[in-house]
mmCIF file of the C-alpha atoms, coordinates in Angstrom:
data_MODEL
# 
_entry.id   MODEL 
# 
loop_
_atom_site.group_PDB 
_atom_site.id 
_atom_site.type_symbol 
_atom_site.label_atom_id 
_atom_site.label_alt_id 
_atom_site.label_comp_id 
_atom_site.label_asym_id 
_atom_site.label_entity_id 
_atom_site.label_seq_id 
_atom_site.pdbx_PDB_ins_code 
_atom_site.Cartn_x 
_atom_site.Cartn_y 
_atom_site.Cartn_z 
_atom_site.occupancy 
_atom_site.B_iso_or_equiv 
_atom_site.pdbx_formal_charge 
_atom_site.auth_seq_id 
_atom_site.auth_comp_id 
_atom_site.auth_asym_id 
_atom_site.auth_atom_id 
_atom_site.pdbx_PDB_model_num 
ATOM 1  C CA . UNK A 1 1  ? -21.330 8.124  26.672 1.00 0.00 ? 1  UNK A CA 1 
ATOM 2  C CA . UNK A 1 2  ? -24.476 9.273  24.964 1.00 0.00 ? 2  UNK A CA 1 
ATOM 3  C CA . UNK A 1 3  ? -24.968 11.809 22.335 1.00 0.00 ? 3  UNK A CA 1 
ATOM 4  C CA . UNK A 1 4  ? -27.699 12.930 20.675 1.00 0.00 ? 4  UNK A CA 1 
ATOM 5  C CA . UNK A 1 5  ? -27.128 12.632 16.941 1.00 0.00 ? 5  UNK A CA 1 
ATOM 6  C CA . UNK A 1 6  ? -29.402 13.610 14.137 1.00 0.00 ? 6  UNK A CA 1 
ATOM 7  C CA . UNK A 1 7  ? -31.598 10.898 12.416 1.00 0.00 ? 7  UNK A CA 1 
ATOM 8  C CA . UNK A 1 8  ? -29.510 11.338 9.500  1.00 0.00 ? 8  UNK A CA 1 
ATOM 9  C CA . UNK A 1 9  ? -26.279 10.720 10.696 1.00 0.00 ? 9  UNK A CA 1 
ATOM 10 C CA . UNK A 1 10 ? -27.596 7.277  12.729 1.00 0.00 ? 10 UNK A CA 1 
ATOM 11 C CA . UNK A 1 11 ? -25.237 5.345  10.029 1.00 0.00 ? 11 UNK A CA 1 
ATOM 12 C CA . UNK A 1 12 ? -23.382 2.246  11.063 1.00 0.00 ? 12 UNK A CA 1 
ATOM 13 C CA . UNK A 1 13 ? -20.320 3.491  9.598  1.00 0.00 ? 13 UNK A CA 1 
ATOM 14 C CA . UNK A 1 14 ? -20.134 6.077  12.993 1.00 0.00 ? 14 UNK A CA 1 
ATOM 15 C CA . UNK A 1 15 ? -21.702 3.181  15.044 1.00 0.00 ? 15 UNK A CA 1 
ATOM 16 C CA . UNK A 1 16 ? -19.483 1.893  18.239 1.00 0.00 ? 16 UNK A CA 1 
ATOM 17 C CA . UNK A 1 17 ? -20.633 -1.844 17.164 1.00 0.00 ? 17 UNK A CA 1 
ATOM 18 C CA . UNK A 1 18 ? -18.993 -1.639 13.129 1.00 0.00 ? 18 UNK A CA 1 
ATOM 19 C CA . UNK A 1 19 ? -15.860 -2.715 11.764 1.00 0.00 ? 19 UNK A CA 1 
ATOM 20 C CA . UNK A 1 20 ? -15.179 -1.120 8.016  1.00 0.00 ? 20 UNK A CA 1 
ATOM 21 C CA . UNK A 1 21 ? -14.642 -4.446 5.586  1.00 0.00 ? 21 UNK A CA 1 
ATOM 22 C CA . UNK A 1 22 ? -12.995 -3.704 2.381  1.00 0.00 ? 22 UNK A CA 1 
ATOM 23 C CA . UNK A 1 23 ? -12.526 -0.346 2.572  1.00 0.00 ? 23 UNK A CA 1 
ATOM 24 C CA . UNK A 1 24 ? -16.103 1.605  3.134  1.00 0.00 ? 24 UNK A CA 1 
ATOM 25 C CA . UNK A 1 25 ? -17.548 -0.479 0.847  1.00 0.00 ? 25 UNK A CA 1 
ATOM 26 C CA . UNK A 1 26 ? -19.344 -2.784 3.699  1.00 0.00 ? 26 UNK A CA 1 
ATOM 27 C CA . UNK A 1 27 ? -19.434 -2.827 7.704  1.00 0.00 ? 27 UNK A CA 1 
ATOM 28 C CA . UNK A 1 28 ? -19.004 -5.824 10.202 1.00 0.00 ? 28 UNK A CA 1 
ATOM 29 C CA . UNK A 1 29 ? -21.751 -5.088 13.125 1.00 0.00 ? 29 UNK A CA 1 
ATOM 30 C CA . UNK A 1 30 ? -21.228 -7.005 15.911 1.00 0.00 ? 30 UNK A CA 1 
ATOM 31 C CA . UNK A 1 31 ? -25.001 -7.003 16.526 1.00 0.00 ? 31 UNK A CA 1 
ATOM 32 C CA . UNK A 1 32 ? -26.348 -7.351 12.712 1.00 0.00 ? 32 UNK A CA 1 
ATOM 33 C CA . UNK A 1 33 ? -23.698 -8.860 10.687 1.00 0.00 ? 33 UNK A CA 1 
ATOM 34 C CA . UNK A 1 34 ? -22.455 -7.764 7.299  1.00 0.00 ? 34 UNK A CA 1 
ATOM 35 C CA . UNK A 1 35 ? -24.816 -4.505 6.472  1.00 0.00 ? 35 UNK A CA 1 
ATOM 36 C CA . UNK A 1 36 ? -23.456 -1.614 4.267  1.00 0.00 ? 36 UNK A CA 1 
ATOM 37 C CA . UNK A 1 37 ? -22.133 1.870  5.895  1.00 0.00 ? 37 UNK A CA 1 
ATOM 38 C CA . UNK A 1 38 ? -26.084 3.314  5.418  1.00 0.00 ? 38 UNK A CA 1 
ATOM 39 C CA . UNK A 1 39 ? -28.053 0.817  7.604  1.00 0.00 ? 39 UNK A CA 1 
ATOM 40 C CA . UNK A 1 40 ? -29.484 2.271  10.583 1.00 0.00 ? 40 UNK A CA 1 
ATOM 41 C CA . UNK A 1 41 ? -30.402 -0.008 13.307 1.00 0.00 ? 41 UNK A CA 1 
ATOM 42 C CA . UNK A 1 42 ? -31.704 0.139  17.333 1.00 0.00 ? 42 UNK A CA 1 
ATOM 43 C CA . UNK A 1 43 ? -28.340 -1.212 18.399 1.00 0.00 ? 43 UNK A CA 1 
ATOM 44 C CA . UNK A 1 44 ? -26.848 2.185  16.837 1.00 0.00 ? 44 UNK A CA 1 
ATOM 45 C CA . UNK A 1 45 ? -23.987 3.860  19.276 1.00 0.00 ? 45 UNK A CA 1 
ATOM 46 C CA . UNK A 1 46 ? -22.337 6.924  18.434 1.00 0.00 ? 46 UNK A CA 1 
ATOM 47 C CA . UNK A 1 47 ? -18.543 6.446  18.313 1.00 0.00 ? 47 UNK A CA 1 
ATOM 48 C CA . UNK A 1 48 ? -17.013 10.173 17.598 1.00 0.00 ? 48 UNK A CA 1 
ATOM 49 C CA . UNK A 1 49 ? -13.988 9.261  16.990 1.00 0.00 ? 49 UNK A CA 1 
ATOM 50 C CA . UNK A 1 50 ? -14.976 7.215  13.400 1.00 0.00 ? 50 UNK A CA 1 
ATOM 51 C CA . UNK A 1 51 ? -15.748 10.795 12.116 1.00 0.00 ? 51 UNK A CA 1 
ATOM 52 C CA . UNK A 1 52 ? -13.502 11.888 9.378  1.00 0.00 ? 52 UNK A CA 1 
ATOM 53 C CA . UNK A 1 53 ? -12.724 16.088 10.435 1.00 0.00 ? 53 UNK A CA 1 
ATOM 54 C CA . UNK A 1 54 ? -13.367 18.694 7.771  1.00 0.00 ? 54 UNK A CA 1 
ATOM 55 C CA . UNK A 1 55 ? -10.477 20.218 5.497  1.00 0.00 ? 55 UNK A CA 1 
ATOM 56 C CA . UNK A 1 56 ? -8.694  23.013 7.211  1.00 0.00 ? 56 UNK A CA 1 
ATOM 57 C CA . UNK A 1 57 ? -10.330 26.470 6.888  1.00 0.00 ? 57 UNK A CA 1 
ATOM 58 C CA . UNK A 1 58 ? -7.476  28.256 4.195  1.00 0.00 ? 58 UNK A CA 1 
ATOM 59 C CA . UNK A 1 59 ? -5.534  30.988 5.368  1.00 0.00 ? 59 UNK A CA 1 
ATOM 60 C CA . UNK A 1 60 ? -6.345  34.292 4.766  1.00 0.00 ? 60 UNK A CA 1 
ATOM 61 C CA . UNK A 1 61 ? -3.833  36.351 2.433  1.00 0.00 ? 61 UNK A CA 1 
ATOM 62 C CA . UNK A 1 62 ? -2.826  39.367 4.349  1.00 0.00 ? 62 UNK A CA 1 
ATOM 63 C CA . UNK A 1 63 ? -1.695  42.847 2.532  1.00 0.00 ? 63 UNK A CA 1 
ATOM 64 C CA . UNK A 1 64 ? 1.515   44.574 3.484  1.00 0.00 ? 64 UNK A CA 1 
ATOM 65 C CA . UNK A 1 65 ? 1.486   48.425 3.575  1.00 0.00 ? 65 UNK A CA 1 
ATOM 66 C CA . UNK A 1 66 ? 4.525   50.181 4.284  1.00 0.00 ? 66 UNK A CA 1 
ATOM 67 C CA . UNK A 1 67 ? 4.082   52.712 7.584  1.00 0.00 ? 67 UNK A CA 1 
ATOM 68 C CA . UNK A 1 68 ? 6.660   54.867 5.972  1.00 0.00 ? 68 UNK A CA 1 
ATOM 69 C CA . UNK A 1 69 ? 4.297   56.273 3.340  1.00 0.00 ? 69 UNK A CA 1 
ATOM 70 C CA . UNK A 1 70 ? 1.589   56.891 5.354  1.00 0.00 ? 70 UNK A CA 1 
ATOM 71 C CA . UNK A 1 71 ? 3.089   58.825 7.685  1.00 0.00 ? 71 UNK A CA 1 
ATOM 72 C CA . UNK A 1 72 ? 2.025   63.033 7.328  1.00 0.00 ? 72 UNK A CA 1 
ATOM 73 C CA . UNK A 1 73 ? 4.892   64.914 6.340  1.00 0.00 ? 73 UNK A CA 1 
ATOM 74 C CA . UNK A 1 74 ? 5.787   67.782 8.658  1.00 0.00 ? 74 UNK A CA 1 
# 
């Protein structure tokens, strides 16, 4: 499956060929080695499923008003 993925997100750590090693801290690339989570390489394969999803959006705080008041009087 091919993606088109910005230059700056080419990073082994989202590469299909990288293993994390000690934490984030360095990668194992099955084609390069031991390289950190910034090298970029030709090899590079976009694996979506090694990116971390935002936060949540928060929920939005909703108001109660009563029907009773605004209702016309007669």
């Amino acid at each position: 499956m091919k993606k088109n993925v910005p230059e700056t997100e080419r990073l082994c750590r989202f590469c299909e060929w990288a293993s994390a090693l000690h934490g984030e801290d360095q990668m194992l690339c099955r084609k390069r080695g031991v390289v950190s989570p910034l090298y970029v390489c030709r090899a590079f394969r976009y694996d979506p499923l090694k990116r971390d999803p935002g936060a949540p959006p928060a929920a939005q705080k909703l108001e109660y008003i009563s029907l009773e008041e605004d209702a016309p009087s007669e």
